[in-house]
C-alpha positions as CSV (number, residue, x, y, z in Angstrom):
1,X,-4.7,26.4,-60.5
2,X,-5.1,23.0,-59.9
3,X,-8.0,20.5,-60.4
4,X,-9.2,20.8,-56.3
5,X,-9.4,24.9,-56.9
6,X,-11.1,24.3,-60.4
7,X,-13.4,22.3,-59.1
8,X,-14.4,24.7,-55.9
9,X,-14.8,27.7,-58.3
10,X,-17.2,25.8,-60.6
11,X,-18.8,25.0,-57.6
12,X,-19.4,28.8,-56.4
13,X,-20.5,29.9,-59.5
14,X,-23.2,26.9,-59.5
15,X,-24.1,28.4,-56.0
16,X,-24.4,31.7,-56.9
17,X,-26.4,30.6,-60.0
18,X,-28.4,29.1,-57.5
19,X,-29.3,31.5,-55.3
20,X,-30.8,33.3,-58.5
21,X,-33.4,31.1,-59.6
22,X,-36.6,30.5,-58.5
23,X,-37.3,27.6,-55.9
24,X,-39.1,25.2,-58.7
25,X,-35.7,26.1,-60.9
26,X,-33.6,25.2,-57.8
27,X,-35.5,22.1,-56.9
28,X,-35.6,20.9,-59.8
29,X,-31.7,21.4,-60.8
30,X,-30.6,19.3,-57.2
31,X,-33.1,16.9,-58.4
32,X,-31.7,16.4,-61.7
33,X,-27.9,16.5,-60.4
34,X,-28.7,13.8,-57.7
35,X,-30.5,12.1,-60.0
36,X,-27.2,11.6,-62.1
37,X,-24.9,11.0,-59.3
38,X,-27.4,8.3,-57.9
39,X,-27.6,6.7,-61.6
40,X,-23.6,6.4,-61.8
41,X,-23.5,5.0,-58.6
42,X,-26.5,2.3,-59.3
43,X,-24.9,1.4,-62.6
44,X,-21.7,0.7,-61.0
45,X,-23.1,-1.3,-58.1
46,X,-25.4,-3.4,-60.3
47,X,-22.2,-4.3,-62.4
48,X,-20.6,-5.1,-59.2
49,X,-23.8,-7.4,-58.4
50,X,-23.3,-9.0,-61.9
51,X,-20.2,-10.0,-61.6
52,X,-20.5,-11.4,-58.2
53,X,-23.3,-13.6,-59.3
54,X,-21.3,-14.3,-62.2
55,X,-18.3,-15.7,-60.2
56,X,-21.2,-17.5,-58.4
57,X,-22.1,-19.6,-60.7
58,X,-18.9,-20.6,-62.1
59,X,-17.5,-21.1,-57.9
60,X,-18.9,-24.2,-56.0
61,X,-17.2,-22.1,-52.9
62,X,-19.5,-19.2,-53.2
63,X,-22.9,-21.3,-54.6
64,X,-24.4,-21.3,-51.0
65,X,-24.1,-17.9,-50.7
66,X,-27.7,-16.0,-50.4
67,X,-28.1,-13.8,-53.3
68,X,-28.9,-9.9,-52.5
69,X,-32.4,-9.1,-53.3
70,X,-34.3,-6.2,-53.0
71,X,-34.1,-3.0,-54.6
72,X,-30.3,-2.6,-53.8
73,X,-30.5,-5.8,-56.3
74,X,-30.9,-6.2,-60.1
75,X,-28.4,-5.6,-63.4
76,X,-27.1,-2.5,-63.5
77,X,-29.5,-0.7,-65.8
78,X,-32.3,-1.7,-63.3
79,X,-30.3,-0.4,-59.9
80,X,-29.2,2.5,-62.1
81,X,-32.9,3.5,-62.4
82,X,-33.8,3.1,-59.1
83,X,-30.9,4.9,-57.0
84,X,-31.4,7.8,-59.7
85,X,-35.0,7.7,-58.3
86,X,-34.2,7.4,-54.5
87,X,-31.7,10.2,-54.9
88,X,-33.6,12.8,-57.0
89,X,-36.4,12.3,-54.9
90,X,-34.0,12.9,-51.6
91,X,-32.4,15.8,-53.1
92,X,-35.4,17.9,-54.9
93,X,-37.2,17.3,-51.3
94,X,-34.5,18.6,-49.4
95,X,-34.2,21.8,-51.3
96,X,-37.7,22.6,-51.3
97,X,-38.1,21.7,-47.6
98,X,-35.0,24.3,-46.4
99,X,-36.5,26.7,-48.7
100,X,-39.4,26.7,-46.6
101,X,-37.1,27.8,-43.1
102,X,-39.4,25.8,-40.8
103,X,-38.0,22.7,-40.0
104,X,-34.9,21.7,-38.0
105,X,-32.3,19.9,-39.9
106,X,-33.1,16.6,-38.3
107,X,-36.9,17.1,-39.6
108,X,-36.2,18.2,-42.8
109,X,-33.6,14.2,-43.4
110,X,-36.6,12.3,-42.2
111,X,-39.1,14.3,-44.5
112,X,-36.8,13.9,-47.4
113,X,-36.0,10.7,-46.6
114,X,-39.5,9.3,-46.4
115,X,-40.3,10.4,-49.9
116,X,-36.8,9.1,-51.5
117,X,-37.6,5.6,-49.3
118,X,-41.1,5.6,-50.2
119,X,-40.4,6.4,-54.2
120,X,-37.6,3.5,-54.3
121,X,-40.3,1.3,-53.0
122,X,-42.4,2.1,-56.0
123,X,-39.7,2.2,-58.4
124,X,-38.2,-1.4,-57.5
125,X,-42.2,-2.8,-57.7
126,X,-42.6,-1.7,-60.7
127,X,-39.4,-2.9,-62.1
128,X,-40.4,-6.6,-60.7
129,X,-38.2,-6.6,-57.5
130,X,-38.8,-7.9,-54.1
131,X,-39.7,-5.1,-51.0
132,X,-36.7,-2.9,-50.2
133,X,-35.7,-4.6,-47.1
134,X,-38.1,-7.8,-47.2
135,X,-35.2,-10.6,-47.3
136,X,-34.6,-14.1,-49.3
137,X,-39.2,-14.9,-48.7
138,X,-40.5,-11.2,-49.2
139,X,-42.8,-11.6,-52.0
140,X,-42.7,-9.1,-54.8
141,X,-45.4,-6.4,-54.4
142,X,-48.3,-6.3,-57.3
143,X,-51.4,-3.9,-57.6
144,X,-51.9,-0.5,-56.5
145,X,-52.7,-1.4,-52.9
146,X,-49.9,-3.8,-52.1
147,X,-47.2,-1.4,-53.8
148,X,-48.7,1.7,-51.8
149,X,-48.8,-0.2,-48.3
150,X,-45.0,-1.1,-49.1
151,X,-43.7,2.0,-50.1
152,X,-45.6,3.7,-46.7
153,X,-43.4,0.8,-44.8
154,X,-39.9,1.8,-47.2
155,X,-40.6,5.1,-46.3
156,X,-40.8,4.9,-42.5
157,X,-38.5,3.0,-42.3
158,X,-35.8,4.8,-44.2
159,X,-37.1,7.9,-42.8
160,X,-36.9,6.6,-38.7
161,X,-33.2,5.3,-39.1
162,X,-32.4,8.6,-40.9
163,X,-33.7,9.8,-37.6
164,X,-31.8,8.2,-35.2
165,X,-28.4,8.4,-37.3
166,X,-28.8,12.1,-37.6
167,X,-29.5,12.6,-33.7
168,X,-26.3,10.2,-32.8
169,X,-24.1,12.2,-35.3
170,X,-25.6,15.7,-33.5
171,X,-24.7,14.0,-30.4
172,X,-21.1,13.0,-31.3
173,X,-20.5,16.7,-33.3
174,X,-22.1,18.3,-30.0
175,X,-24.4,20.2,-32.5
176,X,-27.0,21.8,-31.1
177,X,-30.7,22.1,-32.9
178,X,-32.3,24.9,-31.1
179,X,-29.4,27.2,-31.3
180,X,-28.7,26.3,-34.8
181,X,-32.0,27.7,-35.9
182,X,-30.4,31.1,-34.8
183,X,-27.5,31.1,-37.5
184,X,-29.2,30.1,-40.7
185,X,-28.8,33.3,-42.7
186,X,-25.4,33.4,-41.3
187,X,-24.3,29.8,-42.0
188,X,-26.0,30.4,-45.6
189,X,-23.6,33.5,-45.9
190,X,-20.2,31.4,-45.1
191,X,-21.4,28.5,-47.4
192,X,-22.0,31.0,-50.3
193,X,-17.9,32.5,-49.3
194,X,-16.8,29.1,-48.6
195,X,-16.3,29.7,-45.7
196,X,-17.9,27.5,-43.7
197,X,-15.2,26.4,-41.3
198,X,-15.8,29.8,-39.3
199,X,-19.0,28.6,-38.2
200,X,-18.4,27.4,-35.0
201,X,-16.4,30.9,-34.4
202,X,-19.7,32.2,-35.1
203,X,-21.4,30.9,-32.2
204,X,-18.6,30.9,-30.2
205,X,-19.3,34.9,-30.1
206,X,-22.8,34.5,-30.6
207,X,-22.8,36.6,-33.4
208,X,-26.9,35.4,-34.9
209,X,-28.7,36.1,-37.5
210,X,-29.9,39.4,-36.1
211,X,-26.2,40.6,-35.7
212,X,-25.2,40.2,-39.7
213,X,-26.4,43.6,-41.0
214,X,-24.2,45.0,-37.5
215,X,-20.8,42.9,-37.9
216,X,-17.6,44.6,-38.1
217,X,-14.2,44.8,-38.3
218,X,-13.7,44.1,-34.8
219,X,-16.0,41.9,-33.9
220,X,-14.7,39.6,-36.3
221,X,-11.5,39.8,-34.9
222,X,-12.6,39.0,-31.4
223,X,-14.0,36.1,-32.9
224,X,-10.9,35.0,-34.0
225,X,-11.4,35.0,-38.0
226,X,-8.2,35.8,-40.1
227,X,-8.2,39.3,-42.1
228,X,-8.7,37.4,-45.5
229,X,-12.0,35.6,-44.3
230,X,-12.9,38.5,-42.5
231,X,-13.0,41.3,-46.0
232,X,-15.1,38.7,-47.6
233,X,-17.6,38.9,-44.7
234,X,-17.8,42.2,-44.7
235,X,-17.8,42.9,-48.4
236,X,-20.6,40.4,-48.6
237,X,-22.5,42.3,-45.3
238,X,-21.8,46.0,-47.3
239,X,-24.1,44.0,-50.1
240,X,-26.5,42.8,-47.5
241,X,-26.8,46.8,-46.8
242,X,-27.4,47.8,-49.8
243,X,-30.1,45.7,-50.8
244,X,-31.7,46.3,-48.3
245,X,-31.9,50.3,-48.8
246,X,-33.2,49.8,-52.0
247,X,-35.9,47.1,-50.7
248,X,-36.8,49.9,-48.2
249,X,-36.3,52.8,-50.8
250,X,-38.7,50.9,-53.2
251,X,-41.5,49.9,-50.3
252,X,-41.1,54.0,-49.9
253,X,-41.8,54.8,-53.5
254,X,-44.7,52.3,-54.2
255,X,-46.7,53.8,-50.7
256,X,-46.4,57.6,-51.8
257,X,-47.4,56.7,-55.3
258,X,-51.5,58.1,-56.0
């Protein structure tokens, strides 16, 4: 087994793990992980800020260069901090908002994204930095009042051009919202198998939500999903069944009860 198979069964177990806990529990688990991932990744670009002002300084060539400022600036402790914040942020309100099932995908980027935008603001303030996307003049924010009104700008802003990039990738991919909303058990169901290549075979049969608990042999094949891919769906459908027997046999036993 190599590293790329280790990696995806560690991966599946987390899921599955997942799907056990409670939605604070989850939340707060993506939070922590993105929180690490955006840390690594601040670190390292703050050390590559350092040593690009470092070579600055000792290079007439590169002494007219602007310096970056903003909260994509700062030593690498500093920029650690705040992409850890911008990313747990992104990630715990992503979770929780597709817990909920009520927003489209494009929603649910802008949401998250405000919040992450709007808590990079705050962290960067406090930590003495200029605004987020303020330039060379921007003043750096201080009070309660000037560090509120520019993390409401961070966050619309970061939140609109999430928009817009999310709705010019949907138009490239040819992904389709409104029919999407119709396949989020069963796009849940091929993430979880890993699976998730066989979405668009999915659709292509129209086999929604409301078919799962019906699928079949067959109607897999007609779909065109190989036999390998197709006893994992089934198996994990057969599951799907059962539980919900013993959801029915339950509400049964609790109404007949004195």
């Amino acid at each position: 087994m190599g590293i790329g198979d280790i990696i995806t069964e560690k991966k599946k177990d987390l899921d599955a793990w997942m799907e056990k806990q409670s939605t604070p529990v989850e939340v707060a688990a993506y939070s922590a992980g993105s929180a690490v991932q955006g840390g690594v990744l601040g670190y390292v670009l703050g050390a590559v800020n350092k040593n690009l002002a470092e070579q600055a300084a000792t290079n007439p060539a590169m002494a007219n260069q602007p310096a970056m400022t903003g909260a994509m600036s700062g030593p690498p402790r500093v920029l650690a901090v705040n992409l850890a914040v911008f990313t747990a942020v992104q990630g715990g309100l992503t979770c929780w908002i597709k817990k909920m099932n009520k927003f489209t995908e494009i929603e649910t980027g802008m949401m998250a994204m405000f919040g992450a935008g709007a808590a990079l603001s705050v962290s960067s303030s406090l930590s003495g930095q200029k605004a987020a996307f303020g330039g060379q003049d921007a003043a750096i924010p201080e009070g309660p009042v000037q560090i509120a009104q520019e993390a409401l700008k961070s966050g619309v802003l970061f939140s609109l051009l999430n928009g817009a990039f999310m709705k010019i990738g949907q138009k490239f991919s040819g992904k389709n919202e409104k029919t999407d909303v119709f396949y989020s058990h069963a796009v849940g169901m091929l993430t979880t198998l890993g699976l998730e290549k066989y979405e668009k075979n999915f659709k292509r049969g129209l086999l929604t939500d409301d078919c799962l608990l019906l699928l079949n042999d067959n109607a897999l094949q007609e779909v065109r999903i190989p036999p390998g891919p197709r006893l994992k769906i089934l198996n994990y459908v057969a599951g799907m069944r059962v539980a919900q027997q013993q959801q029915q046999q339950q509400a049964m036993s609790l109404a007949v009860k004195p």
